[in-house]
Every structure is written in structure tokens, then in C-alpha cells.
C-alpha positions as CSV (number, residue, x, y, z in Angstrom):
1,X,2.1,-11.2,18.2
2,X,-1.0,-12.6,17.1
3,X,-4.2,-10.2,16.6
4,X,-6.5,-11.5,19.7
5,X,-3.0,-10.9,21.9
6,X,-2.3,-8.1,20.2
7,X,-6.1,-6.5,21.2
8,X,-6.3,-7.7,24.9
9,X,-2.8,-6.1,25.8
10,X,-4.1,-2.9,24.2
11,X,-7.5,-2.3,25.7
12,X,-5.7,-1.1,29.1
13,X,-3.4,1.6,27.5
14,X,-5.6,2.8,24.9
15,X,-6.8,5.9,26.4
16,X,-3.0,6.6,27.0
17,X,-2.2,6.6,23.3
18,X,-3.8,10.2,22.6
19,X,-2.7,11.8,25.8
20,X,0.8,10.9,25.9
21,X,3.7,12.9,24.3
22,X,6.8,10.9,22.7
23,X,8.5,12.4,25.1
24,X,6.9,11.5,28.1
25,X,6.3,8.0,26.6
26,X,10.6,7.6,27.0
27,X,12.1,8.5,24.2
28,X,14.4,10.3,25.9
29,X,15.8,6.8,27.6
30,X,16.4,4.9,24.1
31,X,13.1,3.8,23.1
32,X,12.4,4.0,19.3
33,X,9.0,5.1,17.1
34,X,7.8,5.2,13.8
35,X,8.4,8.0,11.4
36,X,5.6,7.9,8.7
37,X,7.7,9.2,6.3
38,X,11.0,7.1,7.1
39,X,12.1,5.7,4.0
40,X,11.9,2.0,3.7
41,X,12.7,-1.0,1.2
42,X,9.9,-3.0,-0.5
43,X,10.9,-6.7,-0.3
44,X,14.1,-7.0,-2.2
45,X,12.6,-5.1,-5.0
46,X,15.4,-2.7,-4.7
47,X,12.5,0.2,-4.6
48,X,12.2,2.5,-1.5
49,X,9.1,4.4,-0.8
50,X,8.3,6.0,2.0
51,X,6.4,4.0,5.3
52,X,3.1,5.9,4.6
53,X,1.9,5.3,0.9
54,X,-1.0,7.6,-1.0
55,X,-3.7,5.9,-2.1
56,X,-5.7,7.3,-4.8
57,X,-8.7,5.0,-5.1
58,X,-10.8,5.1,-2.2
59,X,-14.4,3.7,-3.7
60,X,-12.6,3.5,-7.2
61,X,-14.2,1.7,-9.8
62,X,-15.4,3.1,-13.6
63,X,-12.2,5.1,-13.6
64,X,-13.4,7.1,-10.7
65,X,-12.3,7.4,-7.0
66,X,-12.9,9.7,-4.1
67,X,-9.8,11.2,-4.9
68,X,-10.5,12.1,-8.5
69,X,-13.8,13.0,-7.8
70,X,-11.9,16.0,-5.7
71,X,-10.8,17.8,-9.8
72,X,-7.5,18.4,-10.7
73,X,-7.3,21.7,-8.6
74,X,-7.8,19.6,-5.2
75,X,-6.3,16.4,-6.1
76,X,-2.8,18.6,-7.0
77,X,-2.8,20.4,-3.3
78,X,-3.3,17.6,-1.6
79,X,-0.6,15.4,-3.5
80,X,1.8,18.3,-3.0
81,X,1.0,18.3,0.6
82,X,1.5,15.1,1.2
83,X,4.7,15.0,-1.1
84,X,6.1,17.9,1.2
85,X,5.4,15.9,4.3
86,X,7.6,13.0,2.8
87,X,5.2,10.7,0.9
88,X,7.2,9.1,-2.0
89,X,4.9,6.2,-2.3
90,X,2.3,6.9,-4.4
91,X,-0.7,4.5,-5.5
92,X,-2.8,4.6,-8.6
93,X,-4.5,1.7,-11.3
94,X,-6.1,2.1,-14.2
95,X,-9.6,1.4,-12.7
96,X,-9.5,4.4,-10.5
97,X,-8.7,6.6,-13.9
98,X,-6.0,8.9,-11.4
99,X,-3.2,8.5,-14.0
100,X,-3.8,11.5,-15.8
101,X,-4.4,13.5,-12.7
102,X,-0.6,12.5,-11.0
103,X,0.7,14.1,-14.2
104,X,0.2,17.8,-12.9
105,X,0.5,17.1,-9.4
106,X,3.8,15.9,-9.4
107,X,5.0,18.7,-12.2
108,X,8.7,20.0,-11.5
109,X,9.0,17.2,-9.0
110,X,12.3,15.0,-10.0
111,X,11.0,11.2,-11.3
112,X,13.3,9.8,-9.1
113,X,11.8,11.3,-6.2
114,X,8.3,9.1,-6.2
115,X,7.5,5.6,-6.7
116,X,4.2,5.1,-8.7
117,X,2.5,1.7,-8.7
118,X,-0.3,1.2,-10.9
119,X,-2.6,-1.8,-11.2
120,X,-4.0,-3.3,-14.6
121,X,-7.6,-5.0,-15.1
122,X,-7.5,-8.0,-16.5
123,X,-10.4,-9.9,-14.9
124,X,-13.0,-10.9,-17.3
125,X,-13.4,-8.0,-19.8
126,X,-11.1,-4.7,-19.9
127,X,-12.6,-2.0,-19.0
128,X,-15.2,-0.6,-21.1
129,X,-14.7,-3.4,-23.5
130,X,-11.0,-2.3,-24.4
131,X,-8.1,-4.9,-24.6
132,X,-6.9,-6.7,-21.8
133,X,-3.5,-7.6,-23.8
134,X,-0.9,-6.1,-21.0
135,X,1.2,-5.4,-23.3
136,X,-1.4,-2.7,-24.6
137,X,-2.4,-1.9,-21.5
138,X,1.6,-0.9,-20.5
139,X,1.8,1.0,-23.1
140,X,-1.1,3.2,-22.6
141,X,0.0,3.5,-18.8
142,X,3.1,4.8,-19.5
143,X,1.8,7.4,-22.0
144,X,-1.6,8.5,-19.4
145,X,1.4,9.0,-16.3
146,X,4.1,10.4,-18.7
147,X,6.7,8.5,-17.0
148,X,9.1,6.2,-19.0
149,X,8.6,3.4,-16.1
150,X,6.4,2.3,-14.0
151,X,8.0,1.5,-10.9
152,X,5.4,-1.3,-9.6
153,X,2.7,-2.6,-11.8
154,X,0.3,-5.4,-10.5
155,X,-2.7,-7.7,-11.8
156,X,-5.6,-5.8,-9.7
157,X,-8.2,-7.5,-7.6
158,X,-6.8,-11.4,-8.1
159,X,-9.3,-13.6,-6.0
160,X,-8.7,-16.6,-8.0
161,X,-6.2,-18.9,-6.4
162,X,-5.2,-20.6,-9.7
163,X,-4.1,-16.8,-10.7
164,X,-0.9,-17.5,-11.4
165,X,-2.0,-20.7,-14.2
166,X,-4.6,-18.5,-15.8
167,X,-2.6,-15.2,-16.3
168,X,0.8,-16.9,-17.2
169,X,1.1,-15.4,-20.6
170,X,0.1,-11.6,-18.8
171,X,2.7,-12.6,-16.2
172,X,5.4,-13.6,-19.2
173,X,4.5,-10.1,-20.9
174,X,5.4,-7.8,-17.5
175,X,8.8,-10.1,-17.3
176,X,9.4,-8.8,-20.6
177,X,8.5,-5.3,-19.9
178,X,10.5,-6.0,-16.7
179,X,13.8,-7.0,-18.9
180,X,13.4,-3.5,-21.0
181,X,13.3,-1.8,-17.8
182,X,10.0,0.0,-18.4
183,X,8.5,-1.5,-15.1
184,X,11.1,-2.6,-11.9
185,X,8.5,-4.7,-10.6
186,X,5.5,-7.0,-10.6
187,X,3.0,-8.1,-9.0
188,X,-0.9,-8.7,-7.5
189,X,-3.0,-6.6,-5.7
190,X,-4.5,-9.6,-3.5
191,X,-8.6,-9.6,-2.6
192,X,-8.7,-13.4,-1.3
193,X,-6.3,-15.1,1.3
194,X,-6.4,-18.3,-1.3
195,X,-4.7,-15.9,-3.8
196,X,-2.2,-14.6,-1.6
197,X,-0.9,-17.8,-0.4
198,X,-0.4,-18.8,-4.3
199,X,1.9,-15.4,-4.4
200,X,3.8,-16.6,-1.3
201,X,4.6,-19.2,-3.3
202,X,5.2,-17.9,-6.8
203,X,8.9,-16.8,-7.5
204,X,7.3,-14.3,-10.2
205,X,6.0,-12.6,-7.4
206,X,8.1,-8.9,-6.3
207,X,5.4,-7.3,-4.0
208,X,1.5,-7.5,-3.5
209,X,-1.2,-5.6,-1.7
210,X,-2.5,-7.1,1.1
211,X,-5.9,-6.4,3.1
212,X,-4.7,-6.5,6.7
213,X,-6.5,-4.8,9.8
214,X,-6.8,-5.1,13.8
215,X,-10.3,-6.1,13.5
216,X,-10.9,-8.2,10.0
217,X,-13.2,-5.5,8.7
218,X,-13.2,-5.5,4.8
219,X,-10.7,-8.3,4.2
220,X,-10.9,-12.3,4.3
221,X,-13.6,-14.0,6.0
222,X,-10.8,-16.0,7.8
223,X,-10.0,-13.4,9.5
224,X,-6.3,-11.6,10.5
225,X,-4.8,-14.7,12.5
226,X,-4.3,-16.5,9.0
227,X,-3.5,-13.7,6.9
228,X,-0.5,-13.1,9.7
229,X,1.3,-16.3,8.6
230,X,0.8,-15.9,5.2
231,X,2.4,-12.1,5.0
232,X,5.1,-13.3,7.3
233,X,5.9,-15.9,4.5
234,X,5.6,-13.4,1.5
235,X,8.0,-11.2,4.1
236,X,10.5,-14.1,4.7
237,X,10.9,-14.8,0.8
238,X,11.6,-11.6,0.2
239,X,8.7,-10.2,-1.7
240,X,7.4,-6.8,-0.9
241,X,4.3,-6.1,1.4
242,X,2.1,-3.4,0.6
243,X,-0.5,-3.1,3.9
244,X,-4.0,-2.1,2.8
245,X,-7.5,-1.5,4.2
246,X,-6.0,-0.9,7.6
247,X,-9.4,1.9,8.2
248,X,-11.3,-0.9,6.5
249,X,-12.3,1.4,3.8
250,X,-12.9,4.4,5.4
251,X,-15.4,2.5,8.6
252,X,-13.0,3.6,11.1
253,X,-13.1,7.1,10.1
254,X,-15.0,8.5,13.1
255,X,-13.3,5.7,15.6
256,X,-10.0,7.1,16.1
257,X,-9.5,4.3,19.0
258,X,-9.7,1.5,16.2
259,X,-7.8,3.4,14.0
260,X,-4.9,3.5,16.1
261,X,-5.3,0.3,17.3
262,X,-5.0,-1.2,13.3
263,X,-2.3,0.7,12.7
264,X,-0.1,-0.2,15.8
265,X,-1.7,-3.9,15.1
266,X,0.0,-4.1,11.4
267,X,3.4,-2.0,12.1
268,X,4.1,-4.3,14.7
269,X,3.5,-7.5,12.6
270,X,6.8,-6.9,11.5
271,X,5.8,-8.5,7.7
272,X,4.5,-5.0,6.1
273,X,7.0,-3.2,4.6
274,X,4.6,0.1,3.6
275,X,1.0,1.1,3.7
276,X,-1.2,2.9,1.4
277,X,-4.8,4.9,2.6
278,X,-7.2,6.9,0.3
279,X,-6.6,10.1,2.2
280,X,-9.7,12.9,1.3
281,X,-8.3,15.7,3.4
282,X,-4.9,16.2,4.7
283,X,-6.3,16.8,8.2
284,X,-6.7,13.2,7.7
285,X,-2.9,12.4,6.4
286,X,-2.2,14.0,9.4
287,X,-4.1,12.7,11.9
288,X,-2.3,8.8,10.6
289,X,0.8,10.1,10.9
290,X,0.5,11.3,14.3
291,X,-0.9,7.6,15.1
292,X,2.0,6.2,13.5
293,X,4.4,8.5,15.4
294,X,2.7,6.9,18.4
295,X,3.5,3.4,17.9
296,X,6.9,2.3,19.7
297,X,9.2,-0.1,17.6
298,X,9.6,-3.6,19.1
299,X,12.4,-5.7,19.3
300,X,11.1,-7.8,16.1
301,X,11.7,-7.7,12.0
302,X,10.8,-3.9,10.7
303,X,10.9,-2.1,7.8
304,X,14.6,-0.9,7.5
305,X,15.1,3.0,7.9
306,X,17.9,3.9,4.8
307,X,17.7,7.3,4.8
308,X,16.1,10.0,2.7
């Protein structure tokens, strides 16, 4: 369904969307809706994660985010929270600096339980002047997260649409890593529609972040239309869809009518296989699910419920 469809059929029942239980909405006569926390296949990565991803880098930059900016203390409850609802999906990069802080939150909690992506800078200078070798940079990762594998690792914030020329020696060193089995996958976090339609194209490619919303808010000029065929053919050849800036960077925060309509928009494109927000409060990880629990599964391509 494309986006300007998509908005004029859900002006009329938008009011309905908060008032009405599951129940009363038919579930009783066969009708299906999303579980945030069903568990769900990334492309044909062979990873599962859970349909509502934690984001820890909401206004992250400088190794700082919202969410670290919480202390340890906060940043643990809230990750255990979340990980008790039945978030496994969980979203870091070195630029937010939350490695060292998913170290003690997810203490005593089995490795195979959680999926961690992280996301290394390799656009002009490293941080703070350091190397932007990856195979430095992996390294250091896995050390900071104590893991002994990353389960996603991307090149974070690619704009460039000639990425995949200019970072063929980074993309050679993560196939290698890859081999060695110290990261399961690769791939881009996406910040320009000219860049993902180069990873819709690029076999390398297992999985990227894209920016996707109701309303085109914080993502590509062109606007959602356009990024709809492109995710469908990232979705088609297999590659794994990670859905983000659905509350356009926090904007919808106090419009719980736009943020129900984005996240109804994207479930139902049927080409996003899991979706990550920077949650500050779990009132707020919450409230999403409850939107998501809202939104009836059509009779088109979905993310595929395996099981916990």
C-alpha cells in the first residue's frame, strides 16, 4: 500500500485505534495482530531478534546518547525491563559510546539470548582521531561489549552512493571477520535513499537500517513513496530490514495519533523485518507496544513468527 493510500484510508478510523480492544476489534473471529515481541528472522541472515528492537542512541554523537546520558544505574533497569518484556534485539555503535554500558545490563543473561548490532565510524576521521582500520575497530568492540561476536556490525551513517567502491577494502576486512565467525553479519546503517539503493544491489549486503516513517519526517527528501520500492527490493533479495526513525527522532513524542499511524504505516509495508526506537522511559516502550498490538496483520509478506 503506498503511503498517501495508506494515510487517506486511516484518517476515518483513527480515533478508533485507542478506544478499541483486540477483542472487540475481532480477534475472536480469526483476525491476526502484531506481537512486539514475536520473534522474527532478519533477511536470510539466519539471526532472529525480536519485532521491537532497543535503540540506544537517541541524539548519539561524541560517544554520548540520551540513553547513556541516563548512568549505568538507569540504563541497566530499563534494559532489563525491556529484556523481560521480550526485547532480544538490541542496538548500539560505537558513536553512541553504549558498549560498555550493555556489559552490566545484560549480566547473568545467556549470550544467546540477545542480538547486539553495533555500528563502526569510518566516515572521514575516526572518532577522536583514532583509527578507522575495521579491523582495529572489531577488535576494540568486541573487547568494550565482552562478547566473542558481534551479531550485526554495519558502516554507520553511509550517505555516499559510491559507498560500496570507497569502503571495499573495510567491506573485505568484515568478510573476513565474518569467515572467523566473530561477526554473523554485515552491513550499512543507510542516511541517503542514493546509498540504500546501492545496498539493494550489493550482494555484500546482509541487513541495513533504514529511515522509514508515515509522514517523511527525518528521512530522505524524496520522501516514503520511493523509499517503499527500494526496501521492498532489499526485502525481495533477501537482505535484512532494520525500520528506523519511525517517531522521526523523537517529533512524534507528544502526537500519539502520528505515532500510531507510522507504526501501522511501516508493519504493514510488509518489507521491514524489525524496528529499533531510542526508548527514555519504559512508559514509553510500553505505550509502542500497545500501538503495535493494535495493528491487524494483512494478507501481504510479514515478518515470519518462529517462536521464542
Amino acid at each position: 500500500m503506498k503511503r498517501r493510500e495508506f494515510l487517506a484510508r486511516s484518517v476515518a478510523g483513527l480515533g478508533s485505534i485507542f478506544l478499541t480492544s483486540r477483542f472487540a476489534l475481532g480477534q475472536e473471529q480469526g483476525r491476526q495482530f502484531y506481537d512486539p515481541y514475536e520473534i522474527v528472522e532478519l533477511g536470510q541472515t539466519g539471526i532472529k531478534v525480536s519485532l521491537l528492537g532497543f535503540g540506544t542512541g537517541m541524539n548519539g554523537w561524541d560517544r554520548q546518547s540520551n540513553q547513556t546520558r541516563l548512568g549505568e544505574e538507569k540504563f541497566t533497569a530499563l534494559i532489563r525491563a525491556c529484556a523481560e518484556r521480550g526485547i532480544t534485539l538490541l542496538d548500539s555503535a560505537d558513536m553512541y559510546g553504549s558498549h560498555p554500558y550493555l556489559v552490566p545490563a545484560m549480566k547473568d543473561i545467556p549470550r544467546e539470548k540477545y542480538v547486539i548490532v553495533s555500528k563502526m565510524w569510518l566516515n572521514r576521521r575516526g572518532l577522536d582521531g583514532e583509527s578507522r582500520d575495521p579491523k582495529v575497530l572489531i577488535w576494540r568492540f568486541l573487547k568494550e561489549l565482552q562478547t566473542d561476536y558481534i551479531d550485526l556490525l554495519q558502516f554507520h551513517c553511509i550517505s555516499e552512493g559510491e559507498w560500496n567502491t570507497e569502503l571495499s577494502d573495510a567491506m573485505t576486512d568484515l568478510d573476513n571477520f565474518k569467515k572467523k565467525g566473530l561477526i554473523r553479519a554485515h552491513g550499512l546503517s543507510c542516511h541517503s535513499l542514493r546509498a540504500l539503493k546501492t545496498a539493494a544491489e550489493e550482494p555484500w549486503v546482509d541487513a541495513v537500517h533504514a529511515r522509514i516513517n508515515a509522514y517523511g519526517d527525518q528521512m530522505d527528501p524524496a520522501g516514503p513513496d520511493e523509499v517503499e520500492e527500494v526496501l521492498k527490493e532489499l526485502h525481495d533479495a533477501g537482505k535484512g530490514v532494520i525500520g528506523m526513525k519511525l517517531v522521526a527522532n523523537g517529533e512524534y513524542r507528544d502526537w500519539p495519533e502520528m505515532r500510531a499511524k507510522s507504526i501501522e504505516y511501516v508493519l504493514n509495508l510488509g518489507s521491514v523485518d524489525t524496528m529499533i526506537v531510542g526508548f527514555e522511559k519504559l512508559a514509553e516502550v510500553d505505550d509502542f507496544a500497545a500501538m503495535i498490538r493494535k495493528v491487524e496483520k494483512k494478507g501481504i509478506q510479514e515478518p515470519t513468527a518462529i517462536g521464542a
